[in-house]
C-alpha positions as CSV (number, residue, x, y, z in Angstrom):
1,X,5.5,-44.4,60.8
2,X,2.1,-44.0,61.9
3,X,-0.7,-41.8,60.1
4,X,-0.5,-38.7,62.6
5,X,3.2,-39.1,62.9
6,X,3.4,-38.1,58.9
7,X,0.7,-35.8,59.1
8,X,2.7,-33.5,61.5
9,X,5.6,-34.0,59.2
10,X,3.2,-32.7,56.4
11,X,2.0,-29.7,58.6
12,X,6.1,-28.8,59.5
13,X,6.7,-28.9,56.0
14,X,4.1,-26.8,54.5
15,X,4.5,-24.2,57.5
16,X,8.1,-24.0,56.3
17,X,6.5,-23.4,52.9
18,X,4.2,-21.0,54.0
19,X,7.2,-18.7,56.2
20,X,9.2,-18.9,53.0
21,X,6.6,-17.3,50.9
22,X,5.9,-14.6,53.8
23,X,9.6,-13.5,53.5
24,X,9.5,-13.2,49.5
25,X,6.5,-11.9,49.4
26,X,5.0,-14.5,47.5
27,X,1.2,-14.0,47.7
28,X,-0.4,-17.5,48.9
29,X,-4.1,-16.1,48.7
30,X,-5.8,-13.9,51.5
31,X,-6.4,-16.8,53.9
32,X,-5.3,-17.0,57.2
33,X,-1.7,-19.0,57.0
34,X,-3.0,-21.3,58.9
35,X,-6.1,-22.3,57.5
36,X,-4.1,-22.6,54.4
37,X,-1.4,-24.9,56.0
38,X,-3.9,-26.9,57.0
39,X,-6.0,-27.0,53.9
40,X,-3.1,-28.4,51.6
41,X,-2.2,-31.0,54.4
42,X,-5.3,-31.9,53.9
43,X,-5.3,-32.3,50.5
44,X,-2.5,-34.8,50.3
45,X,-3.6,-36.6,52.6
């Protein structure tokens, strides 16, 4: 696997992360989900 090939599965995963916590209501910050998807990809990178 190539580097951009797991950095897509990083952003899938953590926009599945960030959809779950819309529908509870979990509060992830007042960020743009995106920016925040992003963001945390980033950092485990």
């Amino acid at each position: 696997m190539g580097v951009r090939t797991l950095r897509r599965l990083l952003i899938i995963g953590f926009t599945a992360v960030v959809r779950w916590a819309k529908r509870k209501d979990v509060p992830y910050g007042f960020k743009p989900p995106m920016l925040v998807i992003v963001g945390a990809q980033d950092r485990t990178h």
